[in-house]
C-alpha positions as CSV (number, residue, x, y, z in Angstrom):
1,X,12.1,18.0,-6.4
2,X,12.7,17.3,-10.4
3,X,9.3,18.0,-12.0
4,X,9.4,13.8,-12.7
5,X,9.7,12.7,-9.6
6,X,7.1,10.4,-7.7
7,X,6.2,11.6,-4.2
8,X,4.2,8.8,-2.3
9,X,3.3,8.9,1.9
10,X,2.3,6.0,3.9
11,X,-0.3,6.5,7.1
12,X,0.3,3.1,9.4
13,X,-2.5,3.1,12.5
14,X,-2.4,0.8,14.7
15,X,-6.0,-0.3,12.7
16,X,-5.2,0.3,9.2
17,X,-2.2,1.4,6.5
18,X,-3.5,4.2,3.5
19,X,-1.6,5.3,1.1
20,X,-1.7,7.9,-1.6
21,X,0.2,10.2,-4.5
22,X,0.8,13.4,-3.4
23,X,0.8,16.8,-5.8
24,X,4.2,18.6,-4.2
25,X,3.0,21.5,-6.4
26,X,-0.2,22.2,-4.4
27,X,0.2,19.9,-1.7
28,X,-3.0,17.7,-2.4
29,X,-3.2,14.0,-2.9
30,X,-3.6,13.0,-6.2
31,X,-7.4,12.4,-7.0
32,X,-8.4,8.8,-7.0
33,X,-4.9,7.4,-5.5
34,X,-5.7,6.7,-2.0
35,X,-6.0,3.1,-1.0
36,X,-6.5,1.8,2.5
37,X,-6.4,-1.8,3.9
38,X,-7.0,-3.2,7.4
39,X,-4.1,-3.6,10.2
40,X,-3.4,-6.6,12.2
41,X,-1.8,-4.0,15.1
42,X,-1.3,-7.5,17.2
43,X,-0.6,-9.5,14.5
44,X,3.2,-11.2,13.4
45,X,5.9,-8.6,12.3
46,X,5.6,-10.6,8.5
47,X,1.9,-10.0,8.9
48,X,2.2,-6.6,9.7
49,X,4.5,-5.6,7.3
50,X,2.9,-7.5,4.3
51,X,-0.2,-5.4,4.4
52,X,1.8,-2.4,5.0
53,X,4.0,-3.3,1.5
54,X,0.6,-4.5,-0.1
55,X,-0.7,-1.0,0.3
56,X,2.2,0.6,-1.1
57,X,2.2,-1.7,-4.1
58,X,-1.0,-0.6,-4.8
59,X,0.3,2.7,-5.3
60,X,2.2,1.3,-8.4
61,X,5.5,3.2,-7.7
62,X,8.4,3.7,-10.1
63,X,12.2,2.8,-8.7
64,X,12.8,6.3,-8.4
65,X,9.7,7.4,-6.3
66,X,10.0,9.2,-3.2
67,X,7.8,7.9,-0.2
68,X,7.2,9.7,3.2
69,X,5.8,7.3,6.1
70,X,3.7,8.2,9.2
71,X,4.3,5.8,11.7
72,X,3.0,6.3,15.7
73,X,5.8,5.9,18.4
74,X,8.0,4.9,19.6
75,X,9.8,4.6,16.6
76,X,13.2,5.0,15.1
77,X,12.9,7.5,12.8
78,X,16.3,7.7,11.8
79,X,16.8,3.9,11.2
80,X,13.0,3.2,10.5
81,X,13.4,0.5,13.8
82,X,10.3,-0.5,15.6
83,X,10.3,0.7,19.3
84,X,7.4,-0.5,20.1
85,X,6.6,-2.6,23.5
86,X,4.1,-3.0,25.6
87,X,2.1,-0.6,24.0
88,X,-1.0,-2.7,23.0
89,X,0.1,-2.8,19.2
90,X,3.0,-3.1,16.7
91,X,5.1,-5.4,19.9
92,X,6.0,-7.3,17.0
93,X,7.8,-4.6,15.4
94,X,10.2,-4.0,18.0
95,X,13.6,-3.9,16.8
96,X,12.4,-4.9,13.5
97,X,14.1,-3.1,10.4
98,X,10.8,-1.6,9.2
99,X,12.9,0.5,6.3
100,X,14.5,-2.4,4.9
101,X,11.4,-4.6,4.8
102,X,9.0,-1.6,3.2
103,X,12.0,-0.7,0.4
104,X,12.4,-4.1,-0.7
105,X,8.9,-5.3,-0.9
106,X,8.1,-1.9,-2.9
107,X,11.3,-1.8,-4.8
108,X,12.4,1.1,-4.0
109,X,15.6,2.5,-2.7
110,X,16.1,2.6,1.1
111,X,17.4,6.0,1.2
112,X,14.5,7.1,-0.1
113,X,11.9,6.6,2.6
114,X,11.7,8.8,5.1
115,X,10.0,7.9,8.3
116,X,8.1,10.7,10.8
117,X,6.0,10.0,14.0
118,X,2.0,10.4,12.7
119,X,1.2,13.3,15.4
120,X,4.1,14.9,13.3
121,X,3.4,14.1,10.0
122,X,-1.0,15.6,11.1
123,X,0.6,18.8,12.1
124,X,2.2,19.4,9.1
125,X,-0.5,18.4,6.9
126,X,-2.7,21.0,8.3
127,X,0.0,23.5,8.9
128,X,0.8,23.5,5.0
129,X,-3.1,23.3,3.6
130,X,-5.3,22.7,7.0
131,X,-6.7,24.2,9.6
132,X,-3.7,25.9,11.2
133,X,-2.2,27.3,8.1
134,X,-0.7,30.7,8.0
135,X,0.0,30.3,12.3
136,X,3.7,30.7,12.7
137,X,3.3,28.6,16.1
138,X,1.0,25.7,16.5
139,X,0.2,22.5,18.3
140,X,-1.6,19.1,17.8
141,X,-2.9,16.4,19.7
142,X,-4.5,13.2,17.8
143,X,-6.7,11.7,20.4
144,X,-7.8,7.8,19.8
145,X,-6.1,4.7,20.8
146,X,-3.8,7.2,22.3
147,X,-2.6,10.6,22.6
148,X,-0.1,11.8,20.3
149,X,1.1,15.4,19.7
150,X,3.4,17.8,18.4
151,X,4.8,21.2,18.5
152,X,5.7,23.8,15.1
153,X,7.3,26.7,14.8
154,X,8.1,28.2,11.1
155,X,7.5,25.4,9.9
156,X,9.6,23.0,12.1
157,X,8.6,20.3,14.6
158,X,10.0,21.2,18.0
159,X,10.6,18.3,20.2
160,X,13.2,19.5,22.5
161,X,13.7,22.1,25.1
162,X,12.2,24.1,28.0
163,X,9.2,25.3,25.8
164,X,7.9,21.9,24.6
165,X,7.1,18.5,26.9
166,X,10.1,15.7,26.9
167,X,10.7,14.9,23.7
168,X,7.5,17.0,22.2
169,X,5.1,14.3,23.4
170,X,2.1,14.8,25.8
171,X,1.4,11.0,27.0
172,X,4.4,11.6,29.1
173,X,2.6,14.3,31.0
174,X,0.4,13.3,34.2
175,X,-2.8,14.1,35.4
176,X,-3.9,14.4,38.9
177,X,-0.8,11.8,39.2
178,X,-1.5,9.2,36.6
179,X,-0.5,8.9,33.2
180,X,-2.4,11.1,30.7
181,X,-3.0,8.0,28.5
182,X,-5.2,7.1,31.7
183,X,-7.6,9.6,31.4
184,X,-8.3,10.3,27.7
185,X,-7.2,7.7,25.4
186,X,-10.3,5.6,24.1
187,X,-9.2,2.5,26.7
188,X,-9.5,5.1,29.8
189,X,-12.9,6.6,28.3
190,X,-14.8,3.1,27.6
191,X,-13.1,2.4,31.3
192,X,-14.2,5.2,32.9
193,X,-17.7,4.4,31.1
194,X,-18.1,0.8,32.0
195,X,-21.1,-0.1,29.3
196,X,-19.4,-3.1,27.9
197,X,-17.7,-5.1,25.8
198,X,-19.8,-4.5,22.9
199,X,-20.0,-0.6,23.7
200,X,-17.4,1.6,21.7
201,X,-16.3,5.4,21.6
202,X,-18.9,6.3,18.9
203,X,-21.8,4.3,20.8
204,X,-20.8,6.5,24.0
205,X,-21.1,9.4,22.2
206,X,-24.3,8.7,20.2
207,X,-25.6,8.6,24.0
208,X,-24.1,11.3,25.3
209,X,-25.8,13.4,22.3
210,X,-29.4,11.7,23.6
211,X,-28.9,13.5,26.8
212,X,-27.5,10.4,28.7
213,X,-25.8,11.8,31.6
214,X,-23.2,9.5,32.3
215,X,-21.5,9.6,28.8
216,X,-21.4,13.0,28.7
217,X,-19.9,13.2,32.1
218,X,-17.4,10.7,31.0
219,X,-16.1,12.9,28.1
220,X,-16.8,16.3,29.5
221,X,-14.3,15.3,32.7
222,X,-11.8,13.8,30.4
223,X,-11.7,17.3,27.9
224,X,-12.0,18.9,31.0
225,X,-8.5,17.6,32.2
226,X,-6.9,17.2,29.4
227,X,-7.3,21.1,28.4
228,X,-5.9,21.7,32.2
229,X,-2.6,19.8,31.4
230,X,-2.2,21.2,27.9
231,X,-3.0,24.4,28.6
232,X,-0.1,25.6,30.4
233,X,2.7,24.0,27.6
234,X,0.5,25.6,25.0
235,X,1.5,28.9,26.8
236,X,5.1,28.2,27.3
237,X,5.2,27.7,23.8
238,X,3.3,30.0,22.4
239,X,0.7,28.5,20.8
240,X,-1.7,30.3,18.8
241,X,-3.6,27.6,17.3
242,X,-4.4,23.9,18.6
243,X,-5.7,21.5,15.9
244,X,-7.5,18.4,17.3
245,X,-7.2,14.9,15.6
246,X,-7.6,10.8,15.8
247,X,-10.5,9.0,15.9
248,X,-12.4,10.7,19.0
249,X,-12.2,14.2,17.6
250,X,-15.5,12.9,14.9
251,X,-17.3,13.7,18.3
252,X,-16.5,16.9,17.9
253,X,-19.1,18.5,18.7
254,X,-18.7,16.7,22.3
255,X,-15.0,17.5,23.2
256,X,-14.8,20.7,21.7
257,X,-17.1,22.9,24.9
258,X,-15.1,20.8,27.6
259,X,-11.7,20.9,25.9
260,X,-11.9,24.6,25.4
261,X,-13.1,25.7,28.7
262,X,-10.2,23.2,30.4
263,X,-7.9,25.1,28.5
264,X,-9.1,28.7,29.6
265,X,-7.9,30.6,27.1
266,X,-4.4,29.2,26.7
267,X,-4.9,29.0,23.4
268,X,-6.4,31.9,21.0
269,X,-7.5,29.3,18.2
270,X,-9.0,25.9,18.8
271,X,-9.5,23.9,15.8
272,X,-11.0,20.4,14.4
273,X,-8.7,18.9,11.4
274,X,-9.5,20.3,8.1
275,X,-8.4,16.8,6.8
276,X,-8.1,14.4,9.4
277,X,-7.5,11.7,6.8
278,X,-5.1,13.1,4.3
279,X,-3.2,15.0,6.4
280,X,-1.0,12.4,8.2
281,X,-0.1,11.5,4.0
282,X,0.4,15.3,2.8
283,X,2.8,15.5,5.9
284,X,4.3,12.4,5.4
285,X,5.0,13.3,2.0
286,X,6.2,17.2,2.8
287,X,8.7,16.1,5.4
288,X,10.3,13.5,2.6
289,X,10.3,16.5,0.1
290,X,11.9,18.8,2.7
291,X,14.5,16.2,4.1
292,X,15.8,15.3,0.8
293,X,15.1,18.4,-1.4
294,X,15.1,21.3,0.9
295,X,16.7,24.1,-2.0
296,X,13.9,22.7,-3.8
297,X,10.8,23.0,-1.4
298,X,7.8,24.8,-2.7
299,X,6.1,27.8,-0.5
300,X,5.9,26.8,2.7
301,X,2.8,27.5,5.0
């Protein structure tokens, strides 16, 4: 990149849009430029995408800044098209020109955002300055209102072939013959839990930490099964780091013991973001730098 360039990243949850600067010299976020605002996940595709543009305008971008977006699947990342249907958020977006709508409400130029899927965009973030830097080979899985994941190698997201699951994503994989979305994702614990409508993911671990036995059986068989089904990809691929994310990983100290003894030693390293936050930006931002600078990268890794 030319030393005057702008780099910028959007994170869109399915909750809430952040956005932030980022340093491509050191690969931090700028200090004091992160700004965060509420998502209406059901809401209309104009409501949707007006808090997503409000966000970015907040960033104050010039016409000539680049900006890298995190965005879950399925997604389009090559047209910046919403996939999305029947997945409890975003429906609005389907088929929706996300690219177009985002560049012209922040004035910039549509060739210069550049769309990756979130689970994507958290790997590399902790590959380049996180918790799995220096690993040639890692993994990721971002556990909350779903499951997403990704594979790296040498710093490259592999989402095809014999090594990886179809199309690099794990919430296509099964367990004991349902859908692994079924059995971890924060629907299937609170489910599996049954406390209530009031009764969240943090309320069932505050009680599994007070020795309730129920909500710590709840997440200990979910870790449990999850680690079976990953642990045999994470082999095939090689794997010498897994770095956890999402909202359910703050329970870390709950899903680590069952998640790691699931997995049996298919992984040597087993690791809790570094920053679970930024990282989905500092990705983001890296895989715009790369796509549309790559003689001009800095050190990778």
């Amino acid at each position: 990149m030319a030393d005057n360039d702008v780099l910028a990243a959007l994170d869109i949850g399915g909750t809430h849009v952040a956005g932030a600067v980022v340093d491509a010299a050191t690969w931090t976020v700028r200090p004091g430029s992160v700004r965060r605002r509420p998502l209406p996940g059901d809401g209309t595709a104009e409501e949707i995408l007006s808090d997503i543009v409000a966000c970015g305008r907040e960033l104050d971008l010039p016409a000539e800044a680049w900006c890298g977006i995190a965005v879950p699947g399925p997604f389009d990342v090559a047209r910046g098209v919403g996939l999305f249907q029947s997945v409890g958020k975003f429906d609005a977006l389907y088929g929706v020109d996300v690219r177009s709508a985002v560049a012209d409400g922040l004035g910039l130029a549509r060739s210069r955002l550049c769309f990756i899927n979130d689970a994507e965009a958290f790997l590399i973030g902790e590959w380049v300055t996180g918790a799995v830097s220096g690993h040639n080979r890692a993994a990721a899985i971002t556990l909350g209102t779903g499951v997403g994941s990704a594979f790296l190698a040498d710093g490259k997201i592999i989402a095809v072939g014999n090594s990886v699951p179809p199309e690099g994503r794990v919430d296509l994989l099964m367990i004991d013959g349902h859908p692994l979305e079924e059995a971890v994702s924060r629907r299937a614990l609170l489910t599996a839990y049954g406390g209530g409508p009031d009764i969240d993911i943090q309320d069932m671990a505050e009680r599994a930490r007070s020795g309730e036995p129920k909500a710590r059986a709840v997440i200990d068989t979910a870790m449990r099964a999850l680690g079976r089904t990953l642990g045999p990809w994470l082999t095939r691929f090689g794997a010498t780091a897994l770095v956890v994310g999402g909202a359910i990983s703050a329970s870390w100290d709950l899903i680590e013991p069952p998640l790691r003894a699931g997995l049996a030693g298919a992984c040597p390293a087993l690791v809790a973001a570094r920053r679970p936050e930024l990282s989905p930006l500092i990705g983001a931002a890296w895989h715009c730098c790369r796509k549309m600078h790559p003689a001009g990268m800095p050190a990778e890794g």
